[in-house]
C-alpha positions in Angstrom: 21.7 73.9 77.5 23.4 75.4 74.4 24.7 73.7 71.4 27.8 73.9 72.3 27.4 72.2 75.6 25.5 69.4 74.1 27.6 68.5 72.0 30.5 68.4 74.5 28.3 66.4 76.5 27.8 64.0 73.9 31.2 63.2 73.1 32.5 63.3 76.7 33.1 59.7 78.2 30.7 58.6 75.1 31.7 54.7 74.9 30.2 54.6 71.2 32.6 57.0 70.5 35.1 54.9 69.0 32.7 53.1 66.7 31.3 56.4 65.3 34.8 57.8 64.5 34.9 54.4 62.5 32.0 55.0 60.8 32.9 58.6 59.6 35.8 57.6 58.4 34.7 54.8 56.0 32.2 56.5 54.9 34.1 59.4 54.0 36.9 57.5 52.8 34.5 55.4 50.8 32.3 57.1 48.3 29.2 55.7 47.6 27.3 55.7 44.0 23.6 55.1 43.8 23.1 54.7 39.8 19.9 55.5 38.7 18.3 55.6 42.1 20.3 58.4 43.1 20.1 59.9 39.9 16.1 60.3 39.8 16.5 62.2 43.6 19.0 64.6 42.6 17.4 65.1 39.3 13.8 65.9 41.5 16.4 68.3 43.9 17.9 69.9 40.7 14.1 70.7 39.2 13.5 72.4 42.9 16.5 74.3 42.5 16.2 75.7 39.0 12.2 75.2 37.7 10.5 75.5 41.1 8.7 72.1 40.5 9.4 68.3 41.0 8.8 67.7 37.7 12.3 65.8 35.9 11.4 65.9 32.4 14.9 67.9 31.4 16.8 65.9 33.9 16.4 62.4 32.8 19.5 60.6 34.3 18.3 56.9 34.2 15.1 55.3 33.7 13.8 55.2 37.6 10.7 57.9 36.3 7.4 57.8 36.7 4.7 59.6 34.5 1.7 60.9 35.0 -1.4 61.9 32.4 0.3 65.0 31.6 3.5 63.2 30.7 5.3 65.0 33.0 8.1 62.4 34.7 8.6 62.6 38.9 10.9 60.4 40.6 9.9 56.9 41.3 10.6 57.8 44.5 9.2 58.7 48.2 9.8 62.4 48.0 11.4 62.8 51.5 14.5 62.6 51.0 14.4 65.5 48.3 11.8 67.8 51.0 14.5 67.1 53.6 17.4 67.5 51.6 17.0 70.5 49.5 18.0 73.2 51.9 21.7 71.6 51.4 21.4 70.7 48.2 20.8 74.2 46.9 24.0 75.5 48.4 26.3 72.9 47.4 24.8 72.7 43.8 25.2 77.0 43.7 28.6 76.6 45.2 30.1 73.7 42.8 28.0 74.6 39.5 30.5 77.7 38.5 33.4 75.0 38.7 32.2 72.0 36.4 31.9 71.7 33.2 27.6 71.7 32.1 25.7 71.8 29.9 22.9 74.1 29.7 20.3 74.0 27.6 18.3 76.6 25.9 15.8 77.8 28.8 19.0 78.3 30.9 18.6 75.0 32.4 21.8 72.4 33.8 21.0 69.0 32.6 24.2 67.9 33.6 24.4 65.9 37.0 25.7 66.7 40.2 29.1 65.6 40.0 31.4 62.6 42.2 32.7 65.0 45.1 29.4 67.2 46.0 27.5 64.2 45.5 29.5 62.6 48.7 29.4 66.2 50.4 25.9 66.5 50.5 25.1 62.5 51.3 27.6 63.2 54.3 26.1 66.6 55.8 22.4 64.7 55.5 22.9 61.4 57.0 26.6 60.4 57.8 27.0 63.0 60.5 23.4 63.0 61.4 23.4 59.5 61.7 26.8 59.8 63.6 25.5 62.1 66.4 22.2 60.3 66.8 24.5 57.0 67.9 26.4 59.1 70.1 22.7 60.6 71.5 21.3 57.2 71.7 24.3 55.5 73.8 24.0 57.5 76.0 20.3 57.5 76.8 20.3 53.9 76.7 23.0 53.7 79.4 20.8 55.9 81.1 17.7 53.8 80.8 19.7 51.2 82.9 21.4 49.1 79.4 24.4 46.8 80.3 28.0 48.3 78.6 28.2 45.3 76.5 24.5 45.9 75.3 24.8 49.1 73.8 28.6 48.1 72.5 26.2 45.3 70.6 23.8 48.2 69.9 26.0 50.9 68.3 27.9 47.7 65.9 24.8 46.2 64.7 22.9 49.9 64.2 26.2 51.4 62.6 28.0 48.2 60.7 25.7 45.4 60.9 22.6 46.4 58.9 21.8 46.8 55.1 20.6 50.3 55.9 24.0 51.5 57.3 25.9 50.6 54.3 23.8 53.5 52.4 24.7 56.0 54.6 26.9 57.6 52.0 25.0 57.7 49.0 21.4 59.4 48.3 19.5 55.8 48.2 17.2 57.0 50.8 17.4 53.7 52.4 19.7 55.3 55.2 18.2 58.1 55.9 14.4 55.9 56.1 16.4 53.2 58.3 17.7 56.0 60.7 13.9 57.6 61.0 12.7 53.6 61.9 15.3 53.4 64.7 14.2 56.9 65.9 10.3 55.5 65.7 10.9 52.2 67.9 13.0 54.7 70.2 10.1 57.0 70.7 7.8 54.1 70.9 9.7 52.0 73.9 9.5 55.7 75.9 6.1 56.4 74.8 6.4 59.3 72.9 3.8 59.5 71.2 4.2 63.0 69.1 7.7 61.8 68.3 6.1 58.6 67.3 3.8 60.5 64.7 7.1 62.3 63.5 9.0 59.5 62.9 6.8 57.3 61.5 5.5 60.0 59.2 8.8 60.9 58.3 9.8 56.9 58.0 6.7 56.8 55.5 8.0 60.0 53.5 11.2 58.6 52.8 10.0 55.0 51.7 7.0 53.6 50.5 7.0 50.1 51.8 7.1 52.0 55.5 2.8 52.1 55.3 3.2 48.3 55.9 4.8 49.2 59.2 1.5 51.1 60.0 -0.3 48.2 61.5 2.1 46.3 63.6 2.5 50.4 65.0 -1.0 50.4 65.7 -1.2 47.4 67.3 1.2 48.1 69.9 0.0 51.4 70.5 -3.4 50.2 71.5 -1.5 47.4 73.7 0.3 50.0 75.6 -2.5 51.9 76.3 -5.4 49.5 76.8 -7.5 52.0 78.4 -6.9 54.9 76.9 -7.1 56.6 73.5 -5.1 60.1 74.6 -2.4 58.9 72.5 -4.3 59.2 69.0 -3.8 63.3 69.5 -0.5 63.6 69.8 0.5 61.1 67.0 -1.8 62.8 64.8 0.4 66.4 65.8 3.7 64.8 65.5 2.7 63.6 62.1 1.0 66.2 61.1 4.1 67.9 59.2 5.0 65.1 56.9 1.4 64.7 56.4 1.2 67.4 54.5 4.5 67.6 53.3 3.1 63.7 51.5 -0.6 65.3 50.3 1.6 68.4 48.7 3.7 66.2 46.7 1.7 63.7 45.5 -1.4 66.0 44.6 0.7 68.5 42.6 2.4 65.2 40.7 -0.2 62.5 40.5 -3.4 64.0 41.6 -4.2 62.2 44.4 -2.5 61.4 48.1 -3.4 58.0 47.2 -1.5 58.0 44.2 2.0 57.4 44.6 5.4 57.4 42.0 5.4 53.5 42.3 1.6 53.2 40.5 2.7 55.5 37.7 5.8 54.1 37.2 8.6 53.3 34.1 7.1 50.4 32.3 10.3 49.0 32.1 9.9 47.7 35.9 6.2 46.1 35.0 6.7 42.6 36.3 4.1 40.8 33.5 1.0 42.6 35.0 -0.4 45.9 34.6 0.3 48.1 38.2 -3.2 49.0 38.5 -3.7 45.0 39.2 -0.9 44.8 41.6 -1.5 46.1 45.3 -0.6 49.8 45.6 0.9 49.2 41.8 3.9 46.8 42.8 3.1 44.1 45.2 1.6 40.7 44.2 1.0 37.3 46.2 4.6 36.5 47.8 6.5 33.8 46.6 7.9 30.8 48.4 11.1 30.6 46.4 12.4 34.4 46.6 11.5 34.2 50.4 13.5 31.2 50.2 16.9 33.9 48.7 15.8 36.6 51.1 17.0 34.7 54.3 19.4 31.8 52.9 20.4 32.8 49.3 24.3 34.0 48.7 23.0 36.9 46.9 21.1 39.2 49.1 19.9 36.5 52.0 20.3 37.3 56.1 22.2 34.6 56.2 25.1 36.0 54.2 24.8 39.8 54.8 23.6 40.2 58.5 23.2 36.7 60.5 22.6 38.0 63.7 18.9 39.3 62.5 18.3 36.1 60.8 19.5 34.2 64.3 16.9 37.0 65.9 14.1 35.8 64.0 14.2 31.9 64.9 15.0 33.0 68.7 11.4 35.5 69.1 10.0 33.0 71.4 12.8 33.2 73.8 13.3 36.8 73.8 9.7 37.0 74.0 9.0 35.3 77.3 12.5 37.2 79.1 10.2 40.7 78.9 9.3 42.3 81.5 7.4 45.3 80.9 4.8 46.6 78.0 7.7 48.5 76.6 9.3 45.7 76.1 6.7 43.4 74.3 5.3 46.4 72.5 8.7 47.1 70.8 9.3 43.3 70.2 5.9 42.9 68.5 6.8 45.7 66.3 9.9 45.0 65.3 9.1 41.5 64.6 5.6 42.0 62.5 7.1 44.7 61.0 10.0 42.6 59.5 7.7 39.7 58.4 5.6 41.9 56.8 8.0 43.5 55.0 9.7 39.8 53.7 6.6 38.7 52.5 5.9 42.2 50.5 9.7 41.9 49.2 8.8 38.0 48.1 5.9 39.3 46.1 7.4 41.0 43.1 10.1 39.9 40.6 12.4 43.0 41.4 13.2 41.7 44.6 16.9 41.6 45.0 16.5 45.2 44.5 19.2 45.5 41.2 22.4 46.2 42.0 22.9 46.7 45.8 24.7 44.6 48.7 22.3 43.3 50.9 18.1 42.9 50.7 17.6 46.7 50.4 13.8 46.5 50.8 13.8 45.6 54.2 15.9 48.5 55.2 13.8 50.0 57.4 12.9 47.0 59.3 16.4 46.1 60.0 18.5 48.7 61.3 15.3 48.6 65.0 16.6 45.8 65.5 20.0 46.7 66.9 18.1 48.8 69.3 15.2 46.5 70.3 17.5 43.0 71.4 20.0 45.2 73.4 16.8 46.0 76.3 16.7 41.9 76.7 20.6 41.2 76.9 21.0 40.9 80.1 18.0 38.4 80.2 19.8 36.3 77.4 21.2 32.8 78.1 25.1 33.6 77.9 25.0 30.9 74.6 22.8 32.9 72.9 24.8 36.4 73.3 27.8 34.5 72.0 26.2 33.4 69.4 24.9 36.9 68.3 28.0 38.1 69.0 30.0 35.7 66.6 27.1 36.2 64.1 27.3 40.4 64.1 30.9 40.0 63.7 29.9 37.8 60.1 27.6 41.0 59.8 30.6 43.8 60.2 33.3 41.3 58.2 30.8 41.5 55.2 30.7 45.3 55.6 34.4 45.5 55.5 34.4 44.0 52.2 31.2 46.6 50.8 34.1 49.3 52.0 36.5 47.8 50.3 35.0 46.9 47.1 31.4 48.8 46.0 28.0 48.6 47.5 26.7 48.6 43.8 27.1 44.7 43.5 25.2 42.4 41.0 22.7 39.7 41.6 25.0 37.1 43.1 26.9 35.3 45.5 28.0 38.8 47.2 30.9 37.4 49.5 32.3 35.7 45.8 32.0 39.2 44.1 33.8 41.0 46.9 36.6 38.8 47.2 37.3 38.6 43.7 37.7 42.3 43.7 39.2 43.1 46.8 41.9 40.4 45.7 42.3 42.1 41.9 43.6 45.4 43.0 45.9 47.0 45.5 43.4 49.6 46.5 40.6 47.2 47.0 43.4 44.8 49.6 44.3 48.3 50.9 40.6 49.6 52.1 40.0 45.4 53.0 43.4 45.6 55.5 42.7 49.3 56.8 39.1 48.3 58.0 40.3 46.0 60.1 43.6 47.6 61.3 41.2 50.3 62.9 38.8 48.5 64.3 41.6 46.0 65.8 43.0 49.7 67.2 39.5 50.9 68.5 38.6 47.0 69.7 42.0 46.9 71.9 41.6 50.5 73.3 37.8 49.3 74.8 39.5 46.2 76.0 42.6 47.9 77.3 40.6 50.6 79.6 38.0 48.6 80.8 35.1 49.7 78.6 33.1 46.1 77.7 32.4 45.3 81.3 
């Protein structure tokens, strides 16, 4: 099949459609700004481009550095974003440099940083319309697999809208492109393919750190779907064997080590009262009770106020559990779930939790965004209460992404519905982008209804 016949095959009679052409448009229409976080990747992308090196020591743009012996500063970052990115990168920064004012200093080099519009560009061409397509992909398959209509309709609106991970879609956090590598990892897992596995979790783990606690609940249920056998081990180790090295590359050149990573050698400014080397892997320390407490009920970055429906998810496990009917199906449920406790309790162990200024617990990224693929394979088993009730929670989920559209996803430690509001209600524009949001989804929500399409 050529290019051009898959993609006319994906959009033809695609019932995600709809929601994807939603999510373009806000996220075109809404441009996203990452701070310093974005900063220290674009600053690593710009050292590619112009020294050959990943080394940021003349592009400074904020303080997330780390240092090694040398004193040569690197991103406090996983580098895969910047691997994957680059090729795009290069041309957009050639193409826009000649038109904005920079300064250059006296090796020849731009200090200045990528500006507002190229910055949304190349955060679009890496993972809005990537991101975009792979819905439109993964509807389909799913329907294929034997899904309910209403099922992947809940799939596409929690994956797209009702997931901290989705709301950095437009902006270089990496959290979106990390979340959309997770979903492709539980994908590849429930249809036992195992290179892809390897890819995608080696990818996942080059584009966030926190992903090598995902490692073990992955191993667990690769041995529990293949009790006998041991064949898989090869082809994980193939798939992965490209961001493998793409990992021992980077972190040999910058810290000496593939053990080392940016977070050990990081700004001292993020040292939460003990030295890194005494903190696991440099950052994590024994979880407390209190920000566990925030992560799922507080107003300022809790489940409870960003994206219910996972939150709901977590307290329902045992039902969902005993409605499977396969291996695929517990396999991807014990991921998902281990994954996501594992991940809370790292988040609860370090003072930096609410992750500075971001809407929604941005740490758990990657262990959110599966789960809008993994409950859709049990809906049909669901008691008819409980899909209602995930169904009022994920529309709590999309209303508090309509206000992170029409407000900022760069929002302060507090009560984040409060913050919105308060801006949405102070100017026009903000109203505007709050009224729009819903006046297309009302549109997109009444053409599904009208033709037929949630049955």
């Amino acid at each position: 099949m050529t290019a051009k016949n898959w993609l006319k095959n994906l959009f033809v009679d695609n019932i995600a459609l709809p929601w994807v052409i939603i999510f373009l448009l806000i996220n075109i229409i809404a441009r996203g700004t990452g701070g310093h976080n974005e900063g220290a990747r674009l600053a690593t992308l710009r050292a590619m481009s112009e020294q050959g090196s990943f080394v940021i020591n003349k592009y400074e743009w904020g303080d997330d550095w780390s240092i090694n012996k040398k004193g040569e500063k690197f991103a406090n970052k996983a580098p895969g974003p910047m691997f994957l990115g680059f090729p795009v990168y290069f041309v957009i920064d050639t193409l826009f440099k000649n038109h904005e004012k920079a300064t250059i200093d006296k090796d020849g080099h731009n200090t200045t940083r990528l500006r507002a519009t190229p910055r949304a560009i190349f955060s679009i061409i890496m993972q809005v319309i990537p991101f975009a397509l792979f819905m439109l992909w993964l509807s389909k398959k799913l329907l294929v697999q034997g899904l309910s209509t209403p099922a992947v309709h809940f799939s596409m609106l929690a994956l797209l809208f009702g997931n901290t991970s989705s709301i950095f879609m437009n902006t270089y956090f990496g959290h979106g492109m990390a979340g959309a590598f997770a979903i492709a990892l539980t994908y590849s897992l429930y249809v036992r393919n195992y290179r892809m596995v390897g890819l995608f979790y080696g990818l996942t783990l080059l584009s966030e750190y926190a992903a090598a606690l995902v490692f073990p609940p992955l191993l667990f249920s690769l041995i529990y779907l293949n009790r006998t056998s041991f064949k898989w081990i090869k082809d994980l180790f193939i798939g992965g064997l490209v961001p493998g090295l793409l990992w021992c590359w980077y972190h040999i050149s910058s810290f000496g080590s593939p053990f080392s990573t940016a977070i050990q050698h990081e700004n001292p400014l993020f040292f939460q009262g003990k030295p890194h080397d005494e903190l696991l892997f440099g950052m994590f320390d024994i979880p407390k009770i209190e920000i566990l407490i925030k992560l799922l009920f507080g107003t300022e970055r809790g489940l409870l106020f960003t994206q219910p429906w996972i939150l709901f998810f977590i307290f329902v496990i045992p039902i969902i559990f005993r409605k499977s009917n396969s291996c695929e199906d517990k396999s991807v449920l014990i991921f998902s779930w281990s994954s996501l406790f594992l991940m809370i309790l790292m988040n609860s162990s370090f003072n930096g939790w609410h992750g500075g200024l971001t809407s929604g617990p941005r740490y758990l990224a990657i262990s959110l965004a599966p789960i809008g693929l993994v409950l859709p394979y049990f809906w049909t088993r669901l008691p008819s209460a409980m899909k209602s009730t995930f169904w009022l929670l994920l529309a709590i989920s999309i209303e508090f992404r309509a206000g992170v559209f029409a407000t900022t996803i760069m929002a302060p430690v507090e009560n984040l519905w409060l913050f919105q509001w308060d801006i949405i209600f102070s100017k026009n524009k903000h109203l505007l982008r709050f009224i729009v949001f819903h006046l297309i989804f009302g549109i997109a929500i009444y053409k599904i209804i009208k033709n037929n399409k949630l049955h």
